[in-house]
C-alpha positions, -999 to 999 in steps of 0.1 A, spaced: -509 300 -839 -500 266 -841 -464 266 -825 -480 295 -797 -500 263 -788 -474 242 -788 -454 269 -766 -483 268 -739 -486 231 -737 -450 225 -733 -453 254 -703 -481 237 -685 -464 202 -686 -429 216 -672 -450 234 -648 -472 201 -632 -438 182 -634 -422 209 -612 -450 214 -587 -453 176 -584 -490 175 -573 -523 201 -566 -556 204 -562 -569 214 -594 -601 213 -586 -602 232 -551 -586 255 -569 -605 265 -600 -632 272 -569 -614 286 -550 -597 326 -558 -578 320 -527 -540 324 -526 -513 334 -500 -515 363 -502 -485 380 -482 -455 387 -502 -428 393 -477 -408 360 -473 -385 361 -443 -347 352 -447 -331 322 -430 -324 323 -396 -286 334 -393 -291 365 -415 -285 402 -408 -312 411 -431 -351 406 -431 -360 396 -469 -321 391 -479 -293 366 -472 -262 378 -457 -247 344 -466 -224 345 -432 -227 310 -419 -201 310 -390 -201 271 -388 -174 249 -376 -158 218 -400 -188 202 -399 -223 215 -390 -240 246 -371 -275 255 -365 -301 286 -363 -329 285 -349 -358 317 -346 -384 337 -350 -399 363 -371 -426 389 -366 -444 404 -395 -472 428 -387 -490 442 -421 -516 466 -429 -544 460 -460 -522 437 -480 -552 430 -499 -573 458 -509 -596 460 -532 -601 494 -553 -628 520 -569 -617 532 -605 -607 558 -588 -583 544 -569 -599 544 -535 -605 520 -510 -639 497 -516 -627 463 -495 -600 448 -476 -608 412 -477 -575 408 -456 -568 441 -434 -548 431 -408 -524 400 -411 -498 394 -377 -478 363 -392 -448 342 -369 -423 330 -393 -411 299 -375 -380 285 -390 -343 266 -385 -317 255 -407 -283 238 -408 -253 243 -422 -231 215 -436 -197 218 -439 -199 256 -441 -212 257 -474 -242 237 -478 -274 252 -462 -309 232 -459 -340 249 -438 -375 252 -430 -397 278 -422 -437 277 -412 -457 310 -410 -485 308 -383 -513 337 -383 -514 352 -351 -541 377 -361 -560 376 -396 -591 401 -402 -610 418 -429 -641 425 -449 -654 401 -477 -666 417 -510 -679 393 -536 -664 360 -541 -629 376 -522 -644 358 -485 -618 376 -451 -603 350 -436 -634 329 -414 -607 325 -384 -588 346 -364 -558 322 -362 -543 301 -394 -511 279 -407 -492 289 -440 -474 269 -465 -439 251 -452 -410 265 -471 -384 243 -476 -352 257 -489 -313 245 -496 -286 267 -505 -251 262 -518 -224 286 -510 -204 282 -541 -179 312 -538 -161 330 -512 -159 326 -472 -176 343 -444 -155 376 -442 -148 380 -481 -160 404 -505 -178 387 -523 -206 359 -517 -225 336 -542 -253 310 -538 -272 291 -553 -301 277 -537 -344 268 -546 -370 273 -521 -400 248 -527 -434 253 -504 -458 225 -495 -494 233 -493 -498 226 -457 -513 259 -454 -549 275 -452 -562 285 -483 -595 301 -464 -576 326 -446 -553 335 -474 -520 314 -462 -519 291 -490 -520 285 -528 -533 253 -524 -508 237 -548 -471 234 -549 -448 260 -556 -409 263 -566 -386 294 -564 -350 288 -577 -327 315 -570 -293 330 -573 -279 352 -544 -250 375 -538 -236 395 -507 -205 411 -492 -184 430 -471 -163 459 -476 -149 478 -442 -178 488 -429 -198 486 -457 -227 453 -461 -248 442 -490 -270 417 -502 -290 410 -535 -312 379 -551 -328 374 -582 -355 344 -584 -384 332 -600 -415 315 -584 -435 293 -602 -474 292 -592 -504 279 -606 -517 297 -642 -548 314 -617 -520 333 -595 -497 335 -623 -454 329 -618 -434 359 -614 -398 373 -615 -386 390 -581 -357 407 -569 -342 423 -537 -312 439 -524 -303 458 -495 -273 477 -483 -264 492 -450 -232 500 -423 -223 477 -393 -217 503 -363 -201 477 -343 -190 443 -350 -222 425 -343 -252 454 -355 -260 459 -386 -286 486 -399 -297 496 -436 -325 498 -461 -340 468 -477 -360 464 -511 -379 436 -525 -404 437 -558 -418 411 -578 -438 414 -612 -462 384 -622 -465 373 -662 -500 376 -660 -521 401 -637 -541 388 -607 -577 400 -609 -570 431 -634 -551 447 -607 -516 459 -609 -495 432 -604 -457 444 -595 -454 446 -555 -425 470 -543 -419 471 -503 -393 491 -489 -381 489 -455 -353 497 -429 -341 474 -405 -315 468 -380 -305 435 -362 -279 432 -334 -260 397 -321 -258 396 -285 -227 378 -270 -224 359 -304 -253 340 -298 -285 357 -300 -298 381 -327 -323 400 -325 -339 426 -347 -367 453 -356 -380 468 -386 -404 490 -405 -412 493 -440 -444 498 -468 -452 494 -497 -456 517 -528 -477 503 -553 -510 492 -557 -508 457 -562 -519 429 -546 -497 421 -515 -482 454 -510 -493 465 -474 -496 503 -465 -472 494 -437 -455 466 -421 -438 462 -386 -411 434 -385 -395 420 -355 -371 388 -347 -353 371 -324 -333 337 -330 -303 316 -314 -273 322 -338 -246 309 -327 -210 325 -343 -180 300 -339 -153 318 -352 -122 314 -362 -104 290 -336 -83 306 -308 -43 306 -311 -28 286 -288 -8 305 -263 20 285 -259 50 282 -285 43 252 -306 82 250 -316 104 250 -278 125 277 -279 164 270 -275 176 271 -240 191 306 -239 227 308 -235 239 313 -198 251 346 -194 290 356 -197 312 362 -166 346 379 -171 376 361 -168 406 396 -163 435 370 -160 420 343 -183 430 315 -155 396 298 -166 382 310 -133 351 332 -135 365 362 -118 333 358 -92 347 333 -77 385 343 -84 405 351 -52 430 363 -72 413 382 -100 441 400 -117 465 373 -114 463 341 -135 462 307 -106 447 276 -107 417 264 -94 412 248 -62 390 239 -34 396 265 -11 377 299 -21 404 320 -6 432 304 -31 410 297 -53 424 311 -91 451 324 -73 490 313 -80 504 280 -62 525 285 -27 542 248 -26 562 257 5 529 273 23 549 304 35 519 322 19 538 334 -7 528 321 -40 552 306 -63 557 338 -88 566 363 -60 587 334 -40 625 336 -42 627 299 -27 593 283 -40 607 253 -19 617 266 12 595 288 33 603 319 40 594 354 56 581 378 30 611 407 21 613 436 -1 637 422 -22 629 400 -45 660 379 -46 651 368 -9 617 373 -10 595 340 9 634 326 15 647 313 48 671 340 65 708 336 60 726 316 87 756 345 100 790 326 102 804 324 136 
């Protein structure tokens, strides 16, 4: 008994140190609480209620900005013994999840999201009031997450992160706890091929009326081009202490695709319910987004050689009588010569007398002479005939 007590008051201190400050007293008269349990992703994901962990950011910083649509039906219903349907203090709840984040150099994540109530309605029953106004402001989530293994493309992804939300919010219609509260988490995705996955495991830590809880979600799903992504998504929670004597272990399942357009914007649509009976767990939800997301990629290859090539080696003309004249520009091709100005004796054999008669074939190299069949008097001056 004693060290049970101990236990608690040790549990309550840890808690007002983590939530920082409340309202204590608004809330002891207040049963209000926000009461929607889907909590978007960041902006940048491919998933609605998971992180994909893909931050496509340069050496330095990258941005996504968006929105996020979430349409639900009878997330709080209160029940006959039977089961049935008595109230729905909140019946229909249109939320815009406003939110942007940064990434630091591409592994540390910080953002914001703020959930504004397009649409709020119900019927009261008891002290459980529908929200007065049509319109309302949540709580502002504040979250930072650190990639601490594996790159954009690899297998495997792991984060760790805490999401913290600041009672900003409307506790009349719903939107708010009205007190500080904490979620740390771990997260996990990858890629194989085709193949895309995503899981987390948190716990939030609320106020003793709500009670803290344990969640978890995955989803998994097939990219039928580089930039769409489709698949199922599953997130539950179970409290440590029931809310109101009702069951208190939401499951939502939904499907979901989301498509980047020209590697800037995403967009996305998805349906989904939930299959329990618990507080927050709407017979249907409609989900829609949209959100600049830039992808920077890998940088481009440079086209040109960084090394210059060596010049390549002018190409080889034949040489028949090795003269060391190219035989394109040898008169005399087959004959070895020298070389000279003239292109018509150019590589060709010397004629010193000029008799045109080159010096191999010329009898008389000296003398010029008429050309003859014999070679003895060949290019040599005719014989004087004595008298």
């Amino acid at each position: 008994m004693y060290s049970a007590t101990v236990i608690a008051t040790l549990r309550k201190a840890v808690f007002a140190l983590v939530m920082l400050w409340a309202a204590p007293a608004a809330a002891q008269s207040d049963p209000r609480f926000a009461v929607d349990r889907f909590e978007p992703s960041e902006r940048g994901s491919e998933w609605f209620a998971n992180e994909s962990l893909r931050y496509h950011g340069p050496n330095f910083a990258s941005y996504r900005v968006g929105a996020v649509s979430s349409f639900a039906e009878r997330p709080f219903v209160l029940r006959n013994a039977d089961d049935s349907v008595r109230r729905s203090p909140v019946r229909d709840l249109e939320v815009i999840h406003l939110g942007a984040n940064i990434v630091l150099v591409d592994f540390l994540r910080v953002s914001i999201n703020l959930p504004i109530q397009a649409y709020a309605a119900g019927r009261s029953e008891g002290p459980f009031a529908s929200p007065p106004k049509e319109q309302g402001v949540g709580d502002l989530r504040i979250g930072t997450d650190v990639r601490v293994l594996g790159r954009d493309t690899d297998h495997v992804r792991l984060a760790l992160g805490a999401q913290v939300w600041a009672p900003i919010g409307q506790q009349e219609q719903w939107a708010s706890d009205g007190t500080w509260r904490i979620r740390p988490r771990v997260t996990v995705a990858g890629d194989y091929r085709l193949f895309t996955w995503s899981a987390q495991l948190n716990t939030t830590f609320r106020e003793d009326r709500i009670g803290s809880e344990v969640g978890l979600s995955a989803a998994a799903g097939v990219r039928l081009a580089e930039h769409i992504v489709v698949g199922p998504e599953l997130f539950t929670s179970t409290r440590v202490a029931d809310v109101f004597g009702v069951p208190s272990t939401p499951v939502e399942a939904l499907i979901g695709a989301h498509w980047l357009i020209a590697r800037r914007v995403r967009v996305g649509a998805g349906v989904g319910r939930g299959f329990s009976l618990a507080v927050g767990d709407p017979q249907y939800r409609i989900l829609g987004s949209i959100e600049l997301a830039p992808e920077f990629g890998p940088p481009k290859v440079p086209t040109v050689d960084r090394v210059p090539r060596a010049p390549e080696p002018p190409p080889v003309i034949g040489d028949a009588d090795y003269d060391h004249v190219p035989d394109d520009k040898d008169a005399c091709p087959a004959v070895a010569g020298i070389p000279t100005a003239d292109p018509k004796a150019n590589g060709c054999p010397p004629d010193t007398d000029g008799d045109q008669i080159n010096d191999l074939g010329d009898a008389c190299p000296t003398q010029p002479g008429p050309a003859t069949t014999d070679p003895e008097t060949n290019g040599c001056p005719p014989a004087k005939k004595s008298e």
